[in-house]
N, C-alpha and C positions, 0 to 999 in steps of 0.2 A: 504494500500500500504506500504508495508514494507520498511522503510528508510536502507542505511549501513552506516557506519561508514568513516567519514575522517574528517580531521581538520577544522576545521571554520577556514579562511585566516583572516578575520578581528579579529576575536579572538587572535590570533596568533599574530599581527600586533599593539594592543593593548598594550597584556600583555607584549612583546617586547619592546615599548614605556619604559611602569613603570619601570622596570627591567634595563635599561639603566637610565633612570630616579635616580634611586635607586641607580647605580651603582657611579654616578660621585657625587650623594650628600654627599653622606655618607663613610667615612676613612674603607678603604677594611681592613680586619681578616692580621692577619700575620700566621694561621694557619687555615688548612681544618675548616669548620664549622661544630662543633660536638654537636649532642643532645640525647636527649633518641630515641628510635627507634618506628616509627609511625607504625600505621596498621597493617598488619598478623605477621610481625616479632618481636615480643614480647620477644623473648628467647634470646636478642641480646643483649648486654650489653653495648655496643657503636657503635655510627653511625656515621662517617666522607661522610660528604655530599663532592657531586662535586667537588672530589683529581682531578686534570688534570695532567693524566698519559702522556707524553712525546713520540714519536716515533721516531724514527731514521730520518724520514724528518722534525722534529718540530711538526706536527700536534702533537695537545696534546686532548686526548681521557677523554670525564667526565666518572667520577668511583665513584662508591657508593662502601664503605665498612661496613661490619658489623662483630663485633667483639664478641665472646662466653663471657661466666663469666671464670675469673681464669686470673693466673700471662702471659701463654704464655711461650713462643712464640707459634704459634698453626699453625698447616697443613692448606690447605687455599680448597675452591672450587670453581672454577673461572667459572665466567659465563660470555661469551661474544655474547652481543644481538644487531639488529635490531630494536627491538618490545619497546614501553613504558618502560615495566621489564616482565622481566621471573622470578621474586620469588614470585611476587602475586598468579601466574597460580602454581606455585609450591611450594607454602608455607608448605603445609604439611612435606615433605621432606623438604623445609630446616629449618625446626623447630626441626626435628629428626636432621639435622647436628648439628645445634646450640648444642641444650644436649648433643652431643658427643663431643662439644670440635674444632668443625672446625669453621675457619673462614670464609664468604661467601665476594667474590668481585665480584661485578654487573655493565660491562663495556657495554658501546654506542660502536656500533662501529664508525667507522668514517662518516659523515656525518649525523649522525643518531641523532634527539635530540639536545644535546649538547655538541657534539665529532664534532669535527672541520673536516675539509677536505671532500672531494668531495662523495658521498654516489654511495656506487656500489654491489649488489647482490655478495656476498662472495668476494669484493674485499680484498687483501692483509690481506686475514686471518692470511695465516702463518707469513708473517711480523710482522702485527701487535699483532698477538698473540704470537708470541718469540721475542718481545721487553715487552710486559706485563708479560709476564713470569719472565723476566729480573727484570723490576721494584717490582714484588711481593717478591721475593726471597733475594731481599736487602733489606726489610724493616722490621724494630724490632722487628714488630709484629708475622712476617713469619719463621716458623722453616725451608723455604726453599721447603718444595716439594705441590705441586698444582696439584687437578681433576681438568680437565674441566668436565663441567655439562650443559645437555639444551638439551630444544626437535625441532623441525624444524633447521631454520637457524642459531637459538643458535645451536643445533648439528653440522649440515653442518658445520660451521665453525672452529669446531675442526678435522675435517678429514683431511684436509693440515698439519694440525698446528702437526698432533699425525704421521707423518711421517719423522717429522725434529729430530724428537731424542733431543728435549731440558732437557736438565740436570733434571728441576725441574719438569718438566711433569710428572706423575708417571704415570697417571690412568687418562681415559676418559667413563664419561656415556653419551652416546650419542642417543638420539630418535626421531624417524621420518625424519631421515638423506641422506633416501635414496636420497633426490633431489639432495644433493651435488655431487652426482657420478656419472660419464661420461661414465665408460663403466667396467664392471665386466661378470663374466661367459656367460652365451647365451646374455647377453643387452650389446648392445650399443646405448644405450636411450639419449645419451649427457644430463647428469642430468635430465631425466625424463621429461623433457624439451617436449622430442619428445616421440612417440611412432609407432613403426610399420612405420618410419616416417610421421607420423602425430603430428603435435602440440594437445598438450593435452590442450585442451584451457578452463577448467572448473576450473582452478583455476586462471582465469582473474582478477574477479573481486576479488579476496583475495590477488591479487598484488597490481593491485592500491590503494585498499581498507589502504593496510597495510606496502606497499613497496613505492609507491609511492607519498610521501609526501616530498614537499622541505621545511624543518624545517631552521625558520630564523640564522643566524649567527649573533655573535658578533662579533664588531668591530675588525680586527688583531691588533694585539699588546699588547693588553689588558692580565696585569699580571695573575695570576694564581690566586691569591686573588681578584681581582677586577672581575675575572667569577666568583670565588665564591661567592661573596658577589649579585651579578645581578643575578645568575640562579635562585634561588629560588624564584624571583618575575614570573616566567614564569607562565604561566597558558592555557598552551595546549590543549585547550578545541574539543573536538570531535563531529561533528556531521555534515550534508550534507544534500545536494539536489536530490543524485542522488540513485535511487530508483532501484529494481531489473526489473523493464518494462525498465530503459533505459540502464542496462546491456543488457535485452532481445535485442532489440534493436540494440545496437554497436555488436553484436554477430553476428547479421544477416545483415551487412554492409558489403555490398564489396569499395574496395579490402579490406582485413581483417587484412591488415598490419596501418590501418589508426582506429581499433579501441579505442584507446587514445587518439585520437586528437579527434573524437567522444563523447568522454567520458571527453572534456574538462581537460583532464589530462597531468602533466607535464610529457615532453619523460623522458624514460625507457628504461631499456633492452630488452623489449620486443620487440621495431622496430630492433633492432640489431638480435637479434636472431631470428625473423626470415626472418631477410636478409641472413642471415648466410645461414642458411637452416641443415639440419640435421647432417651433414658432414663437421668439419669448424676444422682447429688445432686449434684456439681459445678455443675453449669447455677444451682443457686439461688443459688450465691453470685456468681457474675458478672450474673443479672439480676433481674427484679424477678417475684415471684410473687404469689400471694392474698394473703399475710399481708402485703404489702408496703402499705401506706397514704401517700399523698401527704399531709403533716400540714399543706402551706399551698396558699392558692390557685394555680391552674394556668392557663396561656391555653397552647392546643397547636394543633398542625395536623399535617395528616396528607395524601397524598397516596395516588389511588387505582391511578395505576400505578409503585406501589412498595411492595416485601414488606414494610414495615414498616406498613403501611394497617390490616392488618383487625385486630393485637395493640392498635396504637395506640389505634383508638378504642372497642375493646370493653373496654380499662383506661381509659378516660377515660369510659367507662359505668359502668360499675360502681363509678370514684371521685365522677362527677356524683351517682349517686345515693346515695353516703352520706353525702355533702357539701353537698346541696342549700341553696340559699340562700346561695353563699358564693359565688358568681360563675364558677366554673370553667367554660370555653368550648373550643370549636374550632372550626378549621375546614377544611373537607375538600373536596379540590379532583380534577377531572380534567387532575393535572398527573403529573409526575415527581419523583424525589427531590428535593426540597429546592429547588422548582422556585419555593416560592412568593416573590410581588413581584417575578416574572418574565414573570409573564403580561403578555398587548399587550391589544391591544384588534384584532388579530385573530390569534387565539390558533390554535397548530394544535399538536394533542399528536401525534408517531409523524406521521402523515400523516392525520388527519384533521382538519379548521377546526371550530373549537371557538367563535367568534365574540369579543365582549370579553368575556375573565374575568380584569380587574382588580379588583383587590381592595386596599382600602390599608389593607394590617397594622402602617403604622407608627401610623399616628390610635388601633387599639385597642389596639395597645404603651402606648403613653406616657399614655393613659388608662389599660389597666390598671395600669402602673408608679406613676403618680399614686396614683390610689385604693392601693394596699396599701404603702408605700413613702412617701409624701406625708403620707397619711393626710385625702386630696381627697374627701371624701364625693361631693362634686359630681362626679366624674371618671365620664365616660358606660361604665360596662361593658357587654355585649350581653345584648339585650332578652330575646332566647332563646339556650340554650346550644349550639347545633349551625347552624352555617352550613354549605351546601353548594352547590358548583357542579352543576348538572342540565345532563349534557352530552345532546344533539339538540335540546331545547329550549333551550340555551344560554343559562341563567339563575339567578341565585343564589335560595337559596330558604333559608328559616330553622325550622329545627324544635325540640319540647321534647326530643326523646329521637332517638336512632336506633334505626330500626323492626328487626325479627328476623321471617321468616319463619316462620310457623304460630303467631307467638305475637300480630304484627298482622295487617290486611289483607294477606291473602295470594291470589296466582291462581297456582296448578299447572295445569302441561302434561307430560304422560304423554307415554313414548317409543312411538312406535307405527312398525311398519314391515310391508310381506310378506316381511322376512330378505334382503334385501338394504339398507342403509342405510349402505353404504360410498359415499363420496364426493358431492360437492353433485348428482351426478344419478343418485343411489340413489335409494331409494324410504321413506326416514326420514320421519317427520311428529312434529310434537309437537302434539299434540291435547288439547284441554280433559275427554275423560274418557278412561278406559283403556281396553282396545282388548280385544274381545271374547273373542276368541281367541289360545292362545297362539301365541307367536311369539318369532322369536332373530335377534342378527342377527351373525356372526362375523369377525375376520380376524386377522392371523398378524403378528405382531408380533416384529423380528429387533433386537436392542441393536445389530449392526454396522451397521443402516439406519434412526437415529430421525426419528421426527416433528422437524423444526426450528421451533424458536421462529421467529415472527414479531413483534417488538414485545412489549409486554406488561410483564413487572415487571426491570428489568434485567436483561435480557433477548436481546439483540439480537444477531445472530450475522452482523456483517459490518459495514463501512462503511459501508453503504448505509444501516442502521437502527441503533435507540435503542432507549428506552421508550416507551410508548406503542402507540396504534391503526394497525394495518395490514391493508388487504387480506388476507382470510386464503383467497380462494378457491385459490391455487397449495397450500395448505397439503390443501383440503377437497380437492386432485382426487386426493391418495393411496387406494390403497385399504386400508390400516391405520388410515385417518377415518372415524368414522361418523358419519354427518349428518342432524342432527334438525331440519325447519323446520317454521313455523306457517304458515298462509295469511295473508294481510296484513292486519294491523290496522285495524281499521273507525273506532277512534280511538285517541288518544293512549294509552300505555300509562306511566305515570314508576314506576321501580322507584327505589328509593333503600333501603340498608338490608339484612343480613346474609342472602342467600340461601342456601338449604340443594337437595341433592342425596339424592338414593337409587337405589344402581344394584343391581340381582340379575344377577348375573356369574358365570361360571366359568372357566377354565382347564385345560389338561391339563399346568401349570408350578406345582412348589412353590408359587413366586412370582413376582410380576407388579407392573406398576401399572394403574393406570385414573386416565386425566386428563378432565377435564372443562373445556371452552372456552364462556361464554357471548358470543353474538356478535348486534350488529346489522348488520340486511339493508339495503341500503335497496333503492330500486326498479329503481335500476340491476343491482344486483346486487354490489356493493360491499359489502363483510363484514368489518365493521369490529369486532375483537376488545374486550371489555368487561371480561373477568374471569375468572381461570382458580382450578381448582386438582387435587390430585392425591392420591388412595392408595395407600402400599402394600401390599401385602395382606397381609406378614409382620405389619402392626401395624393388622389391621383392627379387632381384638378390645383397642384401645391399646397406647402405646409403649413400656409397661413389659416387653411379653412377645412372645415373637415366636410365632404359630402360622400352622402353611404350610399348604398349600391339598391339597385331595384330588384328584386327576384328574377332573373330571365332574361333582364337586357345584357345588352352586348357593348361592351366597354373597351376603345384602344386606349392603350396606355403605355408611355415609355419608361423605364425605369431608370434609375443614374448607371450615365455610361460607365462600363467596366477599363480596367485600362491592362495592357499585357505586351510583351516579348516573345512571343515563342515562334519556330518554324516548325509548321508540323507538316512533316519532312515525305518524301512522295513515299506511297504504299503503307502512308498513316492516313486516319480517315477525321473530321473535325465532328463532334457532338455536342448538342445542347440539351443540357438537364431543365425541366421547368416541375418545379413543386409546388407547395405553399408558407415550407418552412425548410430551414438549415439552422439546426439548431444546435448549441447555444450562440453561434457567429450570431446571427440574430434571435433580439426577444421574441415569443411566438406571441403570434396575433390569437386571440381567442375566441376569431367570429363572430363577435357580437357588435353593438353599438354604443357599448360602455367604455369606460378608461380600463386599456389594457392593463393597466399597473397597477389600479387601485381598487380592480373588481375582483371576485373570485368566478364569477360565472362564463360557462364554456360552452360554448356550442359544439356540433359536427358541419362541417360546409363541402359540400357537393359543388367544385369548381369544375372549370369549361375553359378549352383554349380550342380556338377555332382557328382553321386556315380555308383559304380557297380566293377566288377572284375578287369578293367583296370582304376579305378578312385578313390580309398581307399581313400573317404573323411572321416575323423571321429577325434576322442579325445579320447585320455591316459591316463587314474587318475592314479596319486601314491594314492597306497592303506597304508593302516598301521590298526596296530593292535592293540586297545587301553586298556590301564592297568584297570584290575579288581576293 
């Protein structure tokens, strides 16, 4: 039974004790407490333990600095984190910073650890991150200009902060960001939060697990020496009771607004947002919308099985092109969260072999650090603004833009069946024109029995699996799956780039969902998942309003484009899974006309996806052309 990770409370309570203990016996430093530098940072040449950096409301934020060899002053690269530390997980690159001469500072944010003040999912980013700007840029050591740097909520948190235009700000690298954005090109996902208006509820347990922890305080008032001299008795020790059966478990609890208090866990944002529900002006001020503009260069990455994927790089579209000629890059990988400088050289996402997708992001770090930071004319930035790994053909490939279905090279395939297309040996087809006659293909979809996630975007429902690619045929032999194959590619096919859906559906349920799975075949029969996603039909008409569905009529509807890399390579065949649920990747809908979250009541829904001449169900690949 596989344990996860959270703090031991007695632990906690303990080490807390000594550390106060230690605090009043012993005559506090009149200066930070400096030594050689522990663990993966070796290249560092001095360490200032727990500075308590100052905010504009008092709360004073703990900061770890680490300082290069040489006289100085030195460029700085600021990392502002949630997590333990984000230079463990990214030591490699900052070992390449160290040798080039930058400085690294490693901040809590607030409440986090041992940053004082009240602990909130991207609270007062840009506050707090343009008053630390402030305090970096006055200090001896600092010649003044600052990256931020960091993959998740360490990113997220510079997307506010890279809009204020602060003096010293030059340069942001920012990865797996997407969650922090609220609404860019075709998404208004309110930070990923939602989907199709569905809560995406497979990264549950990766919040409480990592987000919800209340880290003891020290006493107010207590100097800035006298924390310093107490933190370091801390001893935060990590480990729990609560097991992935009773994740399982609080997933499948109604009403589904009460799985925390389930989970023995202290409230979160998660009862707020989804009281909120999909549509809230709240959502604008914790993330990043249209009107939000990056005002300095950006180097990002993004991964494609992870819900942060399709916000991330459709806002890094839309800032490429009004930025143009100022260097902004990414790179976007068939990896997992924050997976990247992880890859081998033989690489395997979820369970399927990916071949070598190395990639060395520290070379275009410290070049792009150079160049905006340095002031290195010479510093090599990338030639084109979009790198991508192309998983089947297992090879990186560089483009100007990322492509969008129906607006480039695009190949559709229409749903076609004779109304049976339940299961991998129904009789579903996806054919290159639409299918003469009409035709439907139905099945009965129950919240107490869902589709289960297999892999895909954190995701994974058991020890056995992750993120990533899995066999999906155990999935396609339900018969609540309908299954749409092509016959086998005569050759290579490379999709890369925002695919789009169009389903004509009905229902005899208020409301419903309708998910969509795009999947490679290969010849064995091996059905390796590439890209999902989901609507629900209360907000088919957008999130702002909710209209429920007629018994019998017939509804089109497009769901948020999915976004993907893959070749699926000739004598593989391409398939599209369509359910009502993928579950726990998403909350299940529970067919009714109640609040999903705060009802207990469940219906059965007898769904309908129809093809033929008056019913153009089908999916658009952006095709692209890959380099020799």
């Amino acid at each position: 039974m596989k344990r996860l990770s959270r703090p031991s409370r007695n632990a906690v309570l303990v080490s807390a004790s000594v550390a106060l203990m230690a605090a009043c016996a012993v005559a506090p430093p009149e200066t930070p407490v400096t030594e050689a530098p522990k663990g993966p940072i070796l290249d560092a040449a001095e360490h200032l333990r727990h500075v308590q950096v100052p905010m504009r409301d008092g709360v004073r934020l703990d900061t770890e600095i680490y300082l290069p060899e040489g006289e100085g002053p030195f460029p700085t690269v600021l990392i502002r984190t949630p997590y333990d530390t984000e230079i463990s997980r990214r030591s490699k690159s900052i070992q390449t910073f160290f040798k080039a001469g930058y400085a690294v500072v490693e901040q809590h944010e607030r409440g986090r650890y041992f940053s004082e003040g009240e602990m909130r999912m991207l609270g007062q980013a840009d506050e707090d991150g343009w008053d630390t700007l402030d305090w970096i840029a006055a200090q001896p050591w600092s010649d003044g200009g600052v990256a931020t740097y960091g993959c998740s909520s360490s990113a997220e948190n510079q997307l506010k902060l890279s809009t204020l235009g602060h003096p010293a700000h030059k340069a942001m690298i920012a990865y797996s960001a997407g969650v922090g954005i609220a609404e860019t090109g075709p998404h208004r996902e309110q930070g990923n939060f939602w989907r199709g208006g569905a809560w995406q509820m497979g990264w549950a347990d990766y919040f409480y697990e990592a987000m919800a922890i209340n880290w003891p305080q020290l006493p107010a008032g207590m100097s800035d020496e006298a924390r310093q001299r107490a933190l370091p008795g801390f001893a935060l020790e990590r480990g729990t009771d609560i097991t992935q059966d009773d994740y399982a478990a609080a997933r499948m609890h109604l009403p589904a607004i009460e799985i925390g208090s389930v989970l023995n866990a202290p409230a979160t944002e998660i009862e707020e947002y989804l009281s909120r529900g999909p549509s809230h002006e709240a959502w604008d001020d914790d993330r990043i919308t249209r009107r939000d503009r990056p005002l300095g260069p950006g180097l990002y990455a993004e991964a494609l099985y992870d819900i942060s994927a399709r916000s991330g790089v459709s806002r890094f579209e839309e800032t490429r092109e009004s930025h143009a000629g100022r260097g902004d890059a990414i790179v976007i990988t068939n990896a997992g969260h924050c997976d990247f400088g992880r890859e081998t050289d033989a690489y395997v996402m979820g369970e399927r072999p990916l071949g070598d997708a190395r990639f060395d992001y520290s070379a275009r770090e410290v070049a792009f650090l150079d160049r905006w930071l340095k002031g290195d004319e010479g510093a090599q930035l990338p030639e084109q603004p979009v790198t991508v790994y192309m998983a089947g053909a297992n090879q990186w490939a560089a483009f100007d833009s990322v492509p969008e279905a129906g607006i480039d090279e695009t190949l559709t395939f229409y749903f076609s069946s004779e109304g049976a297309a339940n299961t991998l040996n129904g009789n579903g087809v996806l054919a290159l024109t639409p299918q003469a006659e009409p035709a439907s293909d139905t099945f009965v979809y129950d919240p107490a029995d869902p589709v289960i996630a297999r892999g895909g975007e954190i995701a994974g429902m058991g020890p056995d699996q992750s993120d990533g690619a899995y066999d999906q045929r155990e999935i396609e032999a339900r018969e609540d799956v309908l299954v749409y194959t092509s016959a086998p590619l005569e050759g290579d096919v490379a999709v890369f780039g925002f695919i789009n859906t169009e389903l004509f559906v009905s229902s005899d349920a208020p409301d419903t969902d309708f998910t969509v799975k795009l999947v490679d075949v290969a010849p064995d029969g091996t059905a390796w998942n590439i890209a999902d996603t989901i609507q629900r039909m209360r907000y088919r008409d957008g999130v702002e309003q909710e209209v429920f569905m007629q018994p019998g009529e017939t509804y089109a509807v497009t769901p948020p484009p999915m976004l993907a890399a893959n070749v699926f390579q000739a004598g593989h065949r391409i398939r599209v899974e369509v359910s009502s649920s993928n579950f726990p990747t998403y909350a299940r809908n529970l067919n009714t006309a109640g609040n999903p979250y705060t009802t207990t009541e469940t219906a059965i829904a007898t769904n309908t996806v129809r093809q033929g001449p008056e019913a153009l169900s089908r999916i658009e690949l952006p095709i692209v052309t890959l380099p020799e």
